[in-house]
N, C-alpha and C positions, 0 to 999 in steps of 0.2 A: 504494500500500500504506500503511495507517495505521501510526501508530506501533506495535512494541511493548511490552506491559504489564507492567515489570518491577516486582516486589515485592521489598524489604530487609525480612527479618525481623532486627528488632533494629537498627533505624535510627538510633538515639538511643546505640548502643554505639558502642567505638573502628574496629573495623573495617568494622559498618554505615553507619556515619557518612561516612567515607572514602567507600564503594563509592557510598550513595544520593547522597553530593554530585557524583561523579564522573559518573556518569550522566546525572543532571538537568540537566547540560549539555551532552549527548547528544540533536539535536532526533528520532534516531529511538524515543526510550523515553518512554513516560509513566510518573514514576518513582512507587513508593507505599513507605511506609514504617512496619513497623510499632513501635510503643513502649507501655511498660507503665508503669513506676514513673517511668521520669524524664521529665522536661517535653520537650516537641520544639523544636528549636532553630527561627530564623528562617530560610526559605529557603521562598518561594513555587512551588518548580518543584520540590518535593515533598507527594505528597499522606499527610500523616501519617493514622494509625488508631491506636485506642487496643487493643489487644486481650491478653487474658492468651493466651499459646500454650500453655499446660498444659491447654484450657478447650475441647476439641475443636471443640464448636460454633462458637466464635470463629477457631477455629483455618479452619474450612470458610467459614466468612464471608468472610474475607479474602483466602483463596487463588482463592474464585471469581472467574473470569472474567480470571485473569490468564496468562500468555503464558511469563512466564520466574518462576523464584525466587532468592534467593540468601539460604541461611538463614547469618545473621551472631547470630541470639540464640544466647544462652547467660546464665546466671548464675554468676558469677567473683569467687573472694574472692583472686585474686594467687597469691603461692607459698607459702602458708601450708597445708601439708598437709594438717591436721586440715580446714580450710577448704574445703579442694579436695574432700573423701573427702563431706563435708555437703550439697555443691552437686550431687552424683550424681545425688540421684532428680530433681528440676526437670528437670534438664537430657537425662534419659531419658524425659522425659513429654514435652521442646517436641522433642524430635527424634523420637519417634515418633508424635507428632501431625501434624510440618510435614511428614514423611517418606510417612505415610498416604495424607492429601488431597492431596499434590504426585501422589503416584500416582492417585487417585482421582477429582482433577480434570482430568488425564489430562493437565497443563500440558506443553508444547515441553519445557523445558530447567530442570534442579534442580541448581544447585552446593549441596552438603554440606562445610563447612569439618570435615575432619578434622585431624589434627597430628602429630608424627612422635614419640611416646612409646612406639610399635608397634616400632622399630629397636634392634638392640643398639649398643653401640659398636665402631665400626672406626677403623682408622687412614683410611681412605679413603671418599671421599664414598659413601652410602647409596643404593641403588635401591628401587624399589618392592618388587621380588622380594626382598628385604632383610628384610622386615619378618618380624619372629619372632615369636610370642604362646605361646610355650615359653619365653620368656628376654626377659621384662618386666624393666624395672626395679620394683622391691618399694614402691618411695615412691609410685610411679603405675599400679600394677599394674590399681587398679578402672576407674580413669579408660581406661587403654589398652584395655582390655578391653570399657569400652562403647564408645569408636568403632570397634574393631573390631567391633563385632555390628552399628553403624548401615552401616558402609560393606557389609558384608552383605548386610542389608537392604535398601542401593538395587541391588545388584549383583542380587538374589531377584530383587524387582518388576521390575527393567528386562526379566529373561527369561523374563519372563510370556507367555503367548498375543496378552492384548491391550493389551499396553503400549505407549505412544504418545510416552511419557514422555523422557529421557535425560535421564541422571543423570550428575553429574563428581563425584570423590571427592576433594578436595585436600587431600594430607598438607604442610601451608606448614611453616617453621622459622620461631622465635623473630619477631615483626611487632612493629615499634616506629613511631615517627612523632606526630603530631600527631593532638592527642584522643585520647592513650592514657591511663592511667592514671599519675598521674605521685607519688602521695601515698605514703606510707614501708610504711603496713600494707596497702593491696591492690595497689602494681603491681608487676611481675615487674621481674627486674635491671637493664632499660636506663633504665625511670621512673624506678624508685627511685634511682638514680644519677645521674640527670640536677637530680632532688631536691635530691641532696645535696649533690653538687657545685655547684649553683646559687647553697644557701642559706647554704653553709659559709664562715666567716671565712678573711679572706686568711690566708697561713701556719699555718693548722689541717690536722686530720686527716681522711680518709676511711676508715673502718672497712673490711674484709671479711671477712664470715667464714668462716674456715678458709684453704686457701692461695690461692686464686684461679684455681686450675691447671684445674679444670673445663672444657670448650669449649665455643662454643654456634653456630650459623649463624644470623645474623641477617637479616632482609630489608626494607629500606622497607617501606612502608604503597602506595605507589605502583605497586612494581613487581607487587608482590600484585593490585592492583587490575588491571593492564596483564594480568595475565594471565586474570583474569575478562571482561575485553572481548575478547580473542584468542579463548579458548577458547570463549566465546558465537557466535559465527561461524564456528569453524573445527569443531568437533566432529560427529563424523561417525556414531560407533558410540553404543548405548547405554546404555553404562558404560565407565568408564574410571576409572583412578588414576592420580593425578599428583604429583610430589613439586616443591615452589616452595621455592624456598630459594636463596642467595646463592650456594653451594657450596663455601663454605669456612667454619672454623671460626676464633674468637679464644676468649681464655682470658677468663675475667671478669676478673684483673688488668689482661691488656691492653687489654679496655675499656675498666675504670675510668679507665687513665692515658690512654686514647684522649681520654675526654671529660673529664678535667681537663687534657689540651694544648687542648682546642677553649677552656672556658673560661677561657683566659689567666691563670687564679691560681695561685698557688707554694701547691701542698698535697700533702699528704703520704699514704701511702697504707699505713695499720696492717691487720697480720693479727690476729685474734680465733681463732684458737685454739684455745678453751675447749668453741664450739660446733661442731654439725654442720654441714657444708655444706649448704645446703637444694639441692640440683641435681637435676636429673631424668635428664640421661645424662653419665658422666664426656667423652665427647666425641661430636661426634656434628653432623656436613655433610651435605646432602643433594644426590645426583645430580641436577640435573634436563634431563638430554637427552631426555627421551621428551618433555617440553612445549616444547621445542628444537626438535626433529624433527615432532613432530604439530603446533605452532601457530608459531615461531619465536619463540619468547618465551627472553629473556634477563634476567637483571637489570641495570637502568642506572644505580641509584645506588650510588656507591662507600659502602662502612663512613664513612670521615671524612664525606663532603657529608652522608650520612644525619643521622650526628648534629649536624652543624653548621645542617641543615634544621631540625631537631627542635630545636635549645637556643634558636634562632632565634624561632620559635615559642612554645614556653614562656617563654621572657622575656619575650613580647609579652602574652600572654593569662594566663599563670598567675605570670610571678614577684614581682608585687606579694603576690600573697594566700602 
C-alpha cells in the first residue's frame, strides 16, 4: 500500500506547522502543505503550495488527489475583539471552500478545527452535549456562531446519499507551545505572557488586566497533535465531535505566577483594574472521555512541562529578537 496523501491547510500557521512537521516524519504520509502570505519554513519532507483558500479554484487545485485533510488555516489577529469580529468573513470563505471540495473531492478523512466558545460556563468539565448556541458569550457571539454552522455543514454532507467522505469536528481548548504567537498585540494569554515574562527586568512588574480570576483549559500543541494521528486511524462513523482539552481549568493569575516560577525571576504580579477583562468564558474545562473511549487518547503533558517546553523554546529561537 502507498503512502497516504495528507494535506495541512495553513502549514506555515502555529498549529499547521506542528501537525505538517509531525507527520512528515511519518514514512506512511506524503505530507503537502498549504501557505499564502508567509514564506515556508525549511523542511524537505514537506511539499509546500502557494495557494489563496478564499480562491475556490485554488482551493480544488490542491485538494485534488489527496487522501486525508487537516484544515489548520484561518486568519487571526489574537484576543483583540474588534480584530477577531474583522477576520469573520476570510475565514467563512476558507472554510467553506476547504469544506466544499473536501466533500467534493470525495477525500477519506477531513479534521475541521473547531473551538469551545459554543459552551456556557460550568463549574464542571464540559461535554459535547454541553454546547449551547442560546447562551453565547456576547464578546464571541459571531465567531461561535460560524463554527457552529461549519461543524453543521460537515455533519449535512457526511449524511448525504453519496458521501464517501468523514469528517471529525474538534472542539480543542486554549493550544499553546512552540511556533505560537508569542508578540504583545496578536497572541492570546499564554504568548503574550511568556513575552512578558521573558523580556521583563528582574524585580519588575507583570501587568493583568482586571482580576485574573477568569479560567481557561489549556492543552500542549503535542497532545493536540497525538490526537489527530489516533483519530486518523481509529475513526469509524462519518461524523463525529470531539472535545481535546487538558480537563481542567487554571485562572490567568495562576498562570501568570505558573510561568514566572518557570522563569526563575522575582516579579511581581499588578492588577489593572481600570480595564475590561478581555476573556471569552469566565471558566470553562472541557470533558474529553468520548476521544478517551473512541480513540484512547489522553493528554500527556503536565501545565508546568508544557510551559517549561514552551519558554525553552522561545528563548532559543525568539528571545534574542
Amino acid at each position: 500500500m502507498g503512502k497516504k496523501k495528507i494535506l495541512v491547510c495553513g502549514a506555515t500557521g502555529f498549529i499547521g506547522r506542528n501537525v505538517a512537521e509531525y507527520f512528515s516524519e511519518n514514512e506512511k504520509f506524503e505530507v503537502f502543505g498549504t501557505y499564502n502570505t508567509r514564506t515556508p519554513y525549511n523542511n524537505n519532507k514537506i511539499q509546500f503550495i502557494k495557494a489563496d483558500l478564499t480562491k475556490p479554484e485554488e482551493v480544488k487545485s490542491v485538494i485534488e488527489g489527496k487522501d486525508i485533510l487537516i484544515n489548520a488555516a484561518a486568519v487571526t489577529s489574537g484576543s483583540a475583539s474588534y480584530k477577531a469580529e474583522r477576520d469573520l468573513f476570510p475565514n467563512i470563505i476558507i472554510n467553506s471552500n476547504v469544506i466544499k471540495e473536501s466533500y467534493d473531492s470525495q477525500i477519506e478523512q477531513m479534521i475541521f478545527l473547531s473551538c469551545s466558545v459554543m459552551y456556557p460556563t460550568l463549574e464542571r468539565p464540559v461535554k459535547e452535549e454541553d454546547s449551547d448556541i442560546n447562551n453565547l458569550h456576547p464578546r464571541y457571539y459571531s465567531i461561535a456562531r460560524m463554527k457552529v454552522f461549519f461543524e453543521d455543514m460537515c455533519r449535512f454532507l457526511s449524511q448525504t446519499k453519496d458521501n464517501r467522505t468523514r469528517f471529525i469536528v474538534v472542539r480543542h481548548s486554549n493550544i499553546y507551545g512552540p511556533h505560537d504567537k508569542f508578540d504583545i498585540e496578536r497572541a492570546h494569554i499564554f504568548g503574550a505572557t511568556i513575552n512578558r515574562v521573558t523580556s521583563a527586568p528582574e524585580n519588575g512588574n507583570i501587568i493583568i488586566t482586571g482580576t485574573g480570576e477568569e479560567e481557561r483549559d489549556l492543552l500542549y500543541i503535542s497532545d493536540l497533535v497525538n490526537f489527530f494521528e489516533l483519530s486518523l486511524k481509529g475513526q469509524k462513523s462519518f461524523y463525529e465531535i470531539y472535545n481535546v482539552g487538558y480537563g481542567s481549568s487554571i485562572s490567568v493569575k495562576g498562570l501568570v505566577g505558573k510561568i514566572i516560577e518557570a522563569s526563575e525571576k522575582n516579579l511581581t504580579i499588578v492588577h489593572d483594574k481600570s480595564k475590561e477583562s478581555n476573556v471569552i468564558l469566565t471558566k470553562l474545562a472541557l470533558n474529553s472521555e468520548k476521544a478517551m473511549k473512541d480513540f484512547g487518547w489522553k493528554p500527556k503533558v503536565s501545565l508546568e512541562e508544557g510551559i517549561k517546553r514552551t519558554m525553552e523554546w522561545y528563548n532559543k529561537n525568539l528571545g534574542s529578537a
